[in-house]
PDB file of N, CA, C and O in Angstrom:
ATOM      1  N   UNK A   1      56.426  88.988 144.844  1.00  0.00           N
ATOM      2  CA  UNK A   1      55.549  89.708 143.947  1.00  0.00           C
ATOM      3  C   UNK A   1      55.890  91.189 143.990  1.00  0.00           C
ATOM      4  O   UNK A   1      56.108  91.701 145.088  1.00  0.00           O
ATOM      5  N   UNK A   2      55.952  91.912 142.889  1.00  0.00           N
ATOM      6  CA  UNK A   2      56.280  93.259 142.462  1.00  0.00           C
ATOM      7  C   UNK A   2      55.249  93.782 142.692  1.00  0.00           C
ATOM      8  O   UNK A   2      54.373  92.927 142.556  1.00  0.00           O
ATOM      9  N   UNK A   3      54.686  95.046 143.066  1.00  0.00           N
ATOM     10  CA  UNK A   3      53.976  95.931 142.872  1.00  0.00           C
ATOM     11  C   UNK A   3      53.495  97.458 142.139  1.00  0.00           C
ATOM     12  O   UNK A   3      53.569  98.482 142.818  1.00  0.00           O
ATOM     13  N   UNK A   4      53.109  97.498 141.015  1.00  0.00           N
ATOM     14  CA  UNK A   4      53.531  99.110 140.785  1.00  0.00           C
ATOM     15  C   UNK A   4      52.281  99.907 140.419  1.00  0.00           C
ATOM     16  O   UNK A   4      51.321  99.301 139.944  1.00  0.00           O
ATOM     17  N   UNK A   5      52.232 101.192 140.605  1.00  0.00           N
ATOM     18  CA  UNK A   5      51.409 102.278 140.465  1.00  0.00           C
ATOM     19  C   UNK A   5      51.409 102.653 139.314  1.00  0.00           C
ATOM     20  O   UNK A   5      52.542 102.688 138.832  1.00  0.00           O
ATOM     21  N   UNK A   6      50.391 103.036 138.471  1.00  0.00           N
ATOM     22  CA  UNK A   6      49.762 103.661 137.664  1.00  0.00           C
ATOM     23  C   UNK A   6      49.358 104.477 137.819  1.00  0.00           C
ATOM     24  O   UNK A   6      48.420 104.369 138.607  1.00  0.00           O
ATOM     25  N   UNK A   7      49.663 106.228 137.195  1.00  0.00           N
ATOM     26  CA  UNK A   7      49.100 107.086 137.605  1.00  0.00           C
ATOM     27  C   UNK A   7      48.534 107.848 136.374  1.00  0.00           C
ATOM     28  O   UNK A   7      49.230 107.809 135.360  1.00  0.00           O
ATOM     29  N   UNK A   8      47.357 108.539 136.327  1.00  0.00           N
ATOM     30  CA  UNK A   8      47.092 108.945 135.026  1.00  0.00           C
ATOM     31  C   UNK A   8      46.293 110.309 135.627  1.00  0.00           C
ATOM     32  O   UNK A   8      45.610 110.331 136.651  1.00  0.00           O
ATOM     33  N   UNK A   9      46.542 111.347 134.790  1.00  0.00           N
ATOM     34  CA  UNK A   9      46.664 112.366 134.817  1.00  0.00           C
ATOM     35  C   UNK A   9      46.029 113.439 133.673  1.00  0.00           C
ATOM     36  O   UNK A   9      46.638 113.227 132.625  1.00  0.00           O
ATOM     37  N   UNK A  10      45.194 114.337 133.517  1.00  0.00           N
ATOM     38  CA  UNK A  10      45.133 115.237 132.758  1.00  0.00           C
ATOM     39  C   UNK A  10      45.473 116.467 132.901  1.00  0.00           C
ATOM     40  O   UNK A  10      45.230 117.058 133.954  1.00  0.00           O
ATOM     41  N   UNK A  11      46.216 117.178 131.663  1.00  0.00           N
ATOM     42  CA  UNK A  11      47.227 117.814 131.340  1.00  0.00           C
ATOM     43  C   UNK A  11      46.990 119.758 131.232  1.00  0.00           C
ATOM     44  O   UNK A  11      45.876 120.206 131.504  1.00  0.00           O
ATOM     45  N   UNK A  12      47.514 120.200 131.046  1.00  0.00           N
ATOM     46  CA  UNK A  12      46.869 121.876 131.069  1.00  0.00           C
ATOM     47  C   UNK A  12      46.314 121.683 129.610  1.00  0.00           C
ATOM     48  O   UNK A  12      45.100 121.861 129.507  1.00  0.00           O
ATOM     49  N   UNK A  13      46.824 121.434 128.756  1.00  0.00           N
ATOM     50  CA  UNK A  13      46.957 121.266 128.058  1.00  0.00           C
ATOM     51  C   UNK A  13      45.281 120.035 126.813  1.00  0.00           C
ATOM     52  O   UNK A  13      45.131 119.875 125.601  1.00  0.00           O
ATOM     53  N   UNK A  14      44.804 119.736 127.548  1.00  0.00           N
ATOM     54  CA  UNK A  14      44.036 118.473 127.970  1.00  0.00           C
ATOM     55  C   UNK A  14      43.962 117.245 127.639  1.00  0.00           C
ATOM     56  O   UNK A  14      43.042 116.426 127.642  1.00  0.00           O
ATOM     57  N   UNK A  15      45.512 117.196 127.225  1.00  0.00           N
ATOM     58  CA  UNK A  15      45.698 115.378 126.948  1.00  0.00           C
ATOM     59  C   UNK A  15      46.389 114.800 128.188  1.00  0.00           C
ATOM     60  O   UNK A  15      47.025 115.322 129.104  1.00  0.00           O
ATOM     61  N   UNK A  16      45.983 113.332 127.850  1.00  0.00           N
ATOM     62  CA  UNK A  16      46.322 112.703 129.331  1.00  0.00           C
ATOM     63  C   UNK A  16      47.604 112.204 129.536  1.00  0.00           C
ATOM     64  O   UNK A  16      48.095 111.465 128.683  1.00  0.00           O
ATOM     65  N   UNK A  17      48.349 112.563 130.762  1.00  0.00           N
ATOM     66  CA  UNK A  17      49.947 111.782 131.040  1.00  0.00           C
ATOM     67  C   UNK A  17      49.789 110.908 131.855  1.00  0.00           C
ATOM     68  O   UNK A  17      48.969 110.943 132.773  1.00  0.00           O
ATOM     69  N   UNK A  18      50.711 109.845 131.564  1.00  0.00           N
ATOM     70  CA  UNK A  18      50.875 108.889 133.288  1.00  0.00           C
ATOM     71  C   UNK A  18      52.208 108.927 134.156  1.00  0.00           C
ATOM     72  O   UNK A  18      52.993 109.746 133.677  1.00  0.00           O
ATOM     73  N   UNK A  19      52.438 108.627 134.687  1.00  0.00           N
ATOM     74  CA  UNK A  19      53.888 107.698 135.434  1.00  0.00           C
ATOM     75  C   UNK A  19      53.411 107.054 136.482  1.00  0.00           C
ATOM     76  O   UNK A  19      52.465 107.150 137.263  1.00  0.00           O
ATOM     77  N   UNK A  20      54.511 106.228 136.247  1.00  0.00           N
ATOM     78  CA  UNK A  20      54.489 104.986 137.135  1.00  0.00           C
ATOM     79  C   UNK A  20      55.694 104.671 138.478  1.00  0.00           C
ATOM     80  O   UNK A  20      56.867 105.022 138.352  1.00  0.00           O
ATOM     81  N   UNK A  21      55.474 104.373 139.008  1.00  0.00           N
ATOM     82  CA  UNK A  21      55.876 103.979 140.469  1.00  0.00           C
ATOM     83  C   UNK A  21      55.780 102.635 140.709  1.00  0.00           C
ATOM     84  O   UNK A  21      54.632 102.204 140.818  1.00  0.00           O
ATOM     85  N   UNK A  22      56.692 101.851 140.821  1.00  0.00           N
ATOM     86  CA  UNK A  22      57.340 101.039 141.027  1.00  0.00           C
ATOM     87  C   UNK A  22      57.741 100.204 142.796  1.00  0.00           C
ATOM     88  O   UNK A  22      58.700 100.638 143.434  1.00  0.00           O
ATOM     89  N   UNK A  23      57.348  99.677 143.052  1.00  0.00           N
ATOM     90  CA  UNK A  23      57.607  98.868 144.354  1.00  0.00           C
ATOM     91  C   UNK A  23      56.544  99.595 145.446  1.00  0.00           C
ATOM     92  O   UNK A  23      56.949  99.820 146.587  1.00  0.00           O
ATOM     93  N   UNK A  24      55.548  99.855 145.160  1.00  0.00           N
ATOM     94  CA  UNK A  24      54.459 100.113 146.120  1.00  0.00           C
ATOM     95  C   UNK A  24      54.221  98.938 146.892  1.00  0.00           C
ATOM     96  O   UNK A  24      54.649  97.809 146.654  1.00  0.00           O
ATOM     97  N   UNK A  25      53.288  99.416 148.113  1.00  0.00           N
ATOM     98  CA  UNK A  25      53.107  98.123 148.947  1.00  0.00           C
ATOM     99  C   UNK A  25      51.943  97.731 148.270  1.00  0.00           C
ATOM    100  O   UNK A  25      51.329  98.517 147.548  1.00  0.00           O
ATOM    101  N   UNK A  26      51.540  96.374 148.485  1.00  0.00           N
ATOM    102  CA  UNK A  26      50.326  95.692 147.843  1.00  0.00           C
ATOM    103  C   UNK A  26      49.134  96.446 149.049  1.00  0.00           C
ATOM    104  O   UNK A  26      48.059  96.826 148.584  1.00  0.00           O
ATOM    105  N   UNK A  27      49.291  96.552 149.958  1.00  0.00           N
ATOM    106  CA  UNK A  27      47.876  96.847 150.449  1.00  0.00           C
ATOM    107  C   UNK A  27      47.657  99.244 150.426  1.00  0.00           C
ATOM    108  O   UNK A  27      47.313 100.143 151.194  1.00  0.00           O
ATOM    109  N   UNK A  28      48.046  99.106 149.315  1.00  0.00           N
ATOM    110  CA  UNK A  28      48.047 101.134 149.372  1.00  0.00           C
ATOM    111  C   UNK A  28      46.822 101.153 149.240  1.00  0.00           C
ATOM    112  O   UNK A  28      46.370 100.174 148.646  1.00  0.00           O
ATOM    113  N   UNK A  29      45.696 102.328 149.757  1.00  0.00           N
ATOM    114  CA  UNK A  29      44.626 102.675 149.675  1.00  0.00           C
ATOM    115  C   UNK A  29      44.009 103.815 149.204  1.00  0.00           C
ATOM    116  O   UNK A  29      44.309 104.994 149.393  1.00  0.00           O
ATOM    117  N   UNK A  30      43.040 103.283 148.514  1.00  0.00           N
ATOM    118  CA  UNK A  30      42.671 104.727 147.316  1.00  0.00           C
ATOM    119  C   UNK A  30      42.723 106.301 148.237  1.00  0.00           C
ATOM    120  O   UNK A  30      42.811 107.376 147.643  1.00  0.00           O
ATOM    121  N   UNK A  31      42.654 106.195 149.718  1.00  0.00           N
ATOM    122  CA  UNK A  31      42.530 107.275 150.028  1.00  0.00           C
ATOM    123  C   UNK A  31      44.267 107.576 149.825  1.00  0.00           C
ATOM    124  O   UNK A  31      44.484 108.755 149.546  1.00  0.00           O
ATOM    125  N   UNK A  32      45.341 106.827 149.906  1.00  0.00           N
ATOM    126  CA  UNK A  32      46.071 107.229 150.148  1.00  0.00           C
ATOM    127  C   UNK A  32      46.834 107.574 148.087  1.00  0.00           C
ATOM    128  O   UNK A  32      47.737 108.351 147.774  1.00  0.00           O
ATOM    129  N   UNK A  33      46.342 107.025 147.531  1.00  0.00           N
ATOM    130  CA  UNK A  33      46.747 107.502 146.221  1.00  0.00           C
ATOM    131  C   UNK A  33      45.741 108.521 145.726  1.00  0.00           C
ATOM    132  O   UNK A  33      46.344 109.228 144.920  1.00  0.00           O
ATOM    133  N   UNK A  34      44.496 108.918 145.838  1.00  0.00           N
ATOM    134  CA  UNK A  34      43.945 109.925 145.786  1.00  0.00           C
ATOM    135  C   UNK A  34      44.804 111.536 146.924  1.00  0.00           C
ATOM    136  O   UNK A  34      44.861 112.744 146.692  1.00  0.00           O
ATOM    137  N   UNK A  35      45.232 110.813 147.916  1.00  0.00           N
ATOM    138  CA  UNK A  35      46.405 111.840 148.657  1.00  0.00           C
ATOM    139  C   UNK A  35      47.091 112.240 147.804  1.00  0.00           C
ATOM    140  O   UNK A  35      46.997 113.392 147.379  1.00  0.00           O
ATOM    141  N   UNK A  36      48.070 111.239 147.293  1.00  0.00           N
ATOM    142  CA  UNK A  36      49.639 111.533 146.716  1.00  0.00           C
ATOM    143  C   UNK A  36      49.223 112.111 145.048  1.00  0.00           C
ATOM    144  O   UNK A  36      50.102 112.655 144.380  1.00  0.00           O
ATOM    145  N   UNK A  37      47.627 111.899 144.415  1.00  0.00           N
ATOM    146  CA  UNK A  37      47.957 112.197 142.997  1.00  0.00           C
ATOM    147  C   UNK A  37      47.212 113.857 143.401  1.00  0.00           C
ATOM    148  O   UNK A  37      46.908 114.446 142.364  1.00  0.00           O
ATOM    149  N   UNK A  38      46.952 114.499 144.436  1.00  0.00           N
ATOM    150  CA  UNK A  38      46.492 115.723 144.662  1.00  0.00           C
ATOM    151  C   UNK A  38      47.607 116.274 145.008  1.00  0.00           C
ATOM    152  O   UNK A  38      47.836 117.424 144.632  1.00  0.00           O
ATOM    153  N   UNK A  39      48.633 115.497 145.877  1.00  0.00           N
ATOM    154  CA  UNK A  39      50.067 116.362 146.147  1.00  0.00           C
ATOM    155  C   UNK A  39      50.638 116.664 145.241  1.00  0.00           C
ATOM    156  O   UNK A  39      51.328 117.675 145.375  1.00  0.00           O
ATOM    157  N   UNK A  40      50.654 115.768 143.494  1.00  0.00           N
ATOM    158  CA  UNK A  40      51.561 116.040 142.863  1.00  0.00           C
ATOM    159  C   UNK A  40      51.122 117.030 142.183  1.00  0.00           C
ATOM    160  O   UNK A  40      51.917 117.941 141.950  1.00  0.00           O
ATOM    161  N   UNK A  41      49.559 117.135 141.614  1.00  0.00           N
ATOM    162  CA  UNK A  41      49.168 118.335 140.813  1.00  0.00           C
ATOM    163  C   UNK A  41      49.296 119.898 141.993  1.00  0.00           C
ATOM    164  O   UNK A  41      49.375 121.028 141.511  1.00  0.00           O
ATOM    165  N   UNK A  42      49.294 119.656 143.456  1.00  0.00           N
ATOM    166  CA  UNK A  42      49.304 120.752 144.224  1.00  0.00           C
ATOM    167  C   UNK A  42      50.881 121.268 144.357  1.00  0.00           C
ATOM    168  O   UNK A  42      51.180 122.306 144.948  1.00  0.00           O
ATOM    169  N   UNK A  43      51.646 120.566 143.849  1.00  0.00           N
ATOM    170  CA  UNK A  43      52.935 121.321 144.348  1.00  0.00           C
ATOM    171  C   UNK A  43      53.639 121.358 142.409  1.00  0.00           C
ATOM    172  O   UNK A  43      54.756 121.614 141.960  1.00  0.00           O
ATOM    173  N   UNK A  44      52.651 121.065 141.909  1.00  0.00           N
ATOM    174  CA  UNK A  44      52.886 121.240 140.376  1.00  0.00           C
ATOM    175  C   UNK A  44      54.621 121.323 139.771  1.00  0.00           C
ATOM    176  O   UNK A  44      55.164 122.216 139.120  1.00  0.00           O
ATOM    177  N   UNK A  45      55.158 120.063 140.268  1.00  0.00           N
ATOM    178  CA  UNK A  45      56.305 119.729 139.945  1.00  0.00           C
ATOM    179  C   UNK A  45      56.877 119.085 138.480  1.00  0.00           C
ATOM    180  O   UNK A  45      57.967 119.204 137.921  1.00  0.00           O
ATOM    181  N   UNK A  46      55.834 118.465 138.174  1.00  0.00           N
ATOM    182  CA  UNK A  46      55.881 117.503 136.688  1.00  0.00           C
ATOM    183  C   UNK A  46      55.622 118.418 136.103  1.00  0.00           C
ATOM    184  O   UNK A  46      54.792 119.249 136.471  1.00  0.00           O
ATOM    185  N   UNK A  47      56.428 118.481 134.815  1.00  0.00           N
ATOM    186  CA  UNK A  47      55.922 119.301 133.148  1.00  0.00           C
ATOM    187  C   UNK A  47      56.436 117.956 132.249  1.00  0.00           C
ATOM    188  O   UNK A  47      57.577 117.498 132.289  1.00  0.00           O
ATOM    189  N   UNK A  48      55.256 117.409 131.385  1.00  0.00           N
ATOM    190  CA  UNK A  48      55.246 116.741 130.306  1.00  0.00           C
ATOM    191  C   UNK A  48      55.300 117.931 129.126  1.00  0.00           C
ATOM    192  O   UNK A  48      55.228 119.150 128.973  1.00  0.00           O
ATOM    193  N   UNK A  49      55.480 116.677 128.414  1.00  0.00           N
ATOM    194  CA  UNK A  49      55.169 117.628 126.637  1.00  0.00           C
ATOM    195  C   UNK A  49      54.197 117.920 126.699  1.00  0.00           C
ATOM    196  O   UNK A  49      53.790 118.804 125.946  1.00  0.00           O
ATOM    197  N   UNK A  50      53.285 117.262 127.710  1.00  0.00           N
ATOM    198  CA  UNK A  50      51.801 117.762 127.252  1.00  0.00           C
ATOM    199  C   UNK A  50      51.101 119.051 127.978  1.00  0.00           C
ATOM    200  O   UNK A  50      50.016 119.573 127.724  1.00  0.00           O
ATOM    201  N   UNK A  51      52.107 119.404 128.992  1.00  0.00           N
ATOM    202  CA  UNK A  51      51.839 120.100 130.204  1.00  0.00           C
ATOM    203  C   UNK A  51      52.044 120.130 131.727  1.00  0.00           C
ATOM    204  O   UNK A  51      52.961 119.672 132.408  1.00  0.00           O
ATOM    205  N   UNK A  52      51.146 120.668 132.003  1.00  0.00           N
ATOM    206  CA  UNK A  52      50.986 120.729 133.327  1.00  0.00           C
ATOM    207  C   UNK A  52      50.311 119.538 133.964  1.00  0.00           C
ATOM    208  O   UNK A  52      49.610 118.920 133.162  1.00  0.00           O
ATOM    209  N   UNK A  53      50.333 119.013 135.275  1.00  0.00           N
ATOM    210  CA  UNK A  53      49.456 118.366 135.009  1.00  0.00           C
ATOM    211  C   UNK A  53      48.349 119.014 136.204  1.00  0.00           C
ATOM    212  O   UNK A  53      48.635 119.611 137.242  1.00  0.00           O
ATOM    213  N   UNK A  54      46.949 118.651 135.631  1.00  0.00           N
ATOM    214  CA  UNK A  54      46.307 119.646 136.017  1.00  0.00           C
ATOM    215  C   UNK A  54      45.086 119.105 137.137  1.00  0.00           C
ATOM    216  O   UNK A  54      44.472 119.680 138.037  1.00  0.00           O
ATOM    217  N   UNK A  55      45.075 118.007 136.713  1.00  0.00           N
ATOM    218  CA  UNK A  55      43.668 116.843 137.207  1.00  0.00           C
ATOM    219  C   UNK A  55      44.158 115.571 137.401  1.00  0.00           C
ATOM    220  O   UNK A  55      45.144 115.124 136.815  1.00  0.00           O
ATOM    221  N   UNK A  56      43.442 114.935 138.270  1.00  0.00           N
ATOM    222  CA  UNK A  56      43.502 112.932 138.214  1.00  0.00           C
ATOM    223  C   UNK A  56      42.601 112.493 137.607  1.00  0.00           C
ATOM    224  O   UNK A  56      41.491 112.922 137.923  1.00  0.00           O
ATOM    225  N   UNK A  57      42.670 111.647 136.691  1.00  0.00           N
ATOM    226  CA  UNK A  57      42.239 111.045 135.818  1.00  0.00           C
ATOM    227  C   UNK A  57      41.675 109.472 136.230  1.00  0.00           C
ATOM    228  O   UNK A  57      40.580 108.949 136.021  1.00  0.00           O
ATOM    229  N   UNK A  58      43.040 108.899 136.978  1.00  0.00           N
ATOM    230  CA  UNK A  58      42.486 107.864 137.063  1.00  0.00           C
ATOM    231  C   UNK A  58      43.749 107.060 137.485  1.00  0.00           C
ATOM    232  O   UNK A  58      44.719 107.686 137.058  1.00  0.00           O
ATOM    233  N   UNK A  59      44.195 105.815 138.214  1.00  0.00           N
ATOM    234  CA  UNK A  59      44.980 105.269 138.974  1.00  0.00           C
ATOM    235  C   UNK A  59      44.843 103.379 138.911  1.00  0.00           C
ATOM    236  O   UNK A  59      43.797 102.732 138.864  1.00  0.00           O
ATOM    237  N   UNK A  60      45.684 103.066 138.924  1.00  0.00           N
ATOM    238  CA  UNK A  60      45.140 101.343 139.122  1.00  0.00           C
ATOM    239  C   UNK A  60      46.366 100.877 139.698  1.00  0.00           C
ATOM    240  O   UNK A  60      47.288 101.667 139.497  1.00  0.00           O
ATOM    241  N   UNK A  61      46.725  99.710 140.439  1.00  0.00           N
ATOM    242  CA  UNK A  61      48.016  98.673 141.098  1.00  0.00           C
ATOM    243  C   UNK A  61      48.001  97.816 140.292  1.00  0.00           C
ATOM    244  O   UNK A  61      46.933  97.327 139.921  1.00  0.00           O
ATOM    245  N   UNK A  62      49.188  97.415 139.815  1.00  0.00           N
ATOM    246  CA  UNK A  62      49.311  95.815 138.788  1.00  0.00           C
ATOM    247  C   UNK A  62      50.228  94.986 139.904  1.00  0.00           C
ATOM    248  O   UNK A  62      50.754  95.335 140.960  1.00  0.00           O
ATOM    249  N   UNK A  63      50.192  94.161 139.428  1.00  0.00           N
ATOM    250  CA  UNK A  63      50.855  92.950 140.186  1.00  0.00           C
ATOM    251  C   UNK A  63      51.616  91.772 139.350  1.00  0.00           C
ATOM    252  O   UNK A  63      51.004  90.921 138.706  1.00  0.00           O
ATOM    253  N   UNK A  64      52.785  91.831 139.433  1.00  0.00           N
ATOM    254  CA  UNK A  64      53.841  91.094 138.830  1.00  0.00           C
ATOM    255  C   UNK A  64      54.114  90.012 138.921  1.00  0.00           C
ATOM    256  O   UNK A  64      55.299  90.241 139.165  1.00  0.00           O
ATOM    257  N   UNK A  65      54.058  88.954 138.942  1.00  0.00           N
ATOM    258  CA  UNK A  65      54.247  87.403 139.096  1.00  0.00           C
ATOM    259  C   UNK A  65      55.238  86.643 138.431  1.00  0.00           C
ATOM    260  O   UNK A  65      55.295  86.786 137.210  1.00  0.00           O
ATOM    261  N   UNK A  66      56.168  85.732 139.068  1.00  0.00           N
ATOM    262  CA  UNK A  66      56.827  85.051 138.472  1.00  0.00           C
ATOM    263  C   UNK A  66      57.307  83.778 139.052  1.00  0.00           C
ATOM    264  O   UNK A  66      57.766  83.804 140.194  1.00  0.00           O
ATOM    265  N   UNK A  67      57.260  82.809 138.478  1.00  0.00           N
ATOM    266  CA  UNK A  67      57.528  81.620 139.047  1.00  0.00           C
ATOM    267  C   UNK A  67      58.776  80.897 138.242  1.00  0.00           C
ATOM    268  O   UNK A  67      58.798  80.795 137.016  1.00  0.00           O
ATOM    269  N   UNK A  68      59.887  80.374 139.188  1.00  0.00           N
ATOM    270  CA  UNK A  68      60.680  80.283 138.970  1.00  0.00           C
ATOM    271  C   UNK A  68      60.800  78.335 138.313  1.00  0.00           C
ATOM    272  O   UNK A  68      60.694  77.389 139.094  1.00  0.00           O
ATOM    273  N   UNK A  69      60.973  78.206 137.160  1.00  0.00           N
ATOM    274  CA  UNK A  69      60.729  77.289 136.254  1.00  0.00           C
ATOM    275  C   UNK A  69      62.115  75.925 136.452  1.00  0.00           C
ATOM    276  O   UNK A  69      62.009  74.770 136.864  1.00  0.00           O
ATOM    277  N   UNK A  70      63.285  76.664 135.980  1.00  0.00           N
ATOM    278  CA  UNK A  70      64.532  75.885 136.224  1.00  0.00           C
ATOM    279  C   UNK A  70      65.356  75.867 137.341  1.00  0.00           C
ATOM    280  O   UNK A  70      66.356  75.150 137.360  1.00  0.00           O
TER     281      UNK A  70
END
């Protein structure tokens, strides 16, 4: 099973960006993605079209499944 991050973000600007992250562990904890989405607006590395990003918005884990048929 795949794991990936959702990250959503509001902008200087005040529309919302995301990115995503890819191969997280299944058991990550909101304290620890509430960590990493404050590191990214604190060391203000990302510029979208839309901006800066300025705030967290909001975060979720999906989970990928596949079962192998043939």
């Amino acid at each position: 099973m795949d794991f990936t991050l959702y990250l959503s973000f509001i902008t200087s600007s005040g529309k919302k960006s995301s990115m995503t992250i890819p191969g997280v562990r299944s058991d990550i904890t909101k304290d620890e993605v509430s960590d990493l989405m404050n590191l990214i607006i604190e060391k203000n590395i990302f510029l979208s079209d839309k901006g800066f990003l300025v705030s967290a918005h909001g975060a979720k884990v999906t989970e990928k499944r596949s079962t192998e048929l043939v």
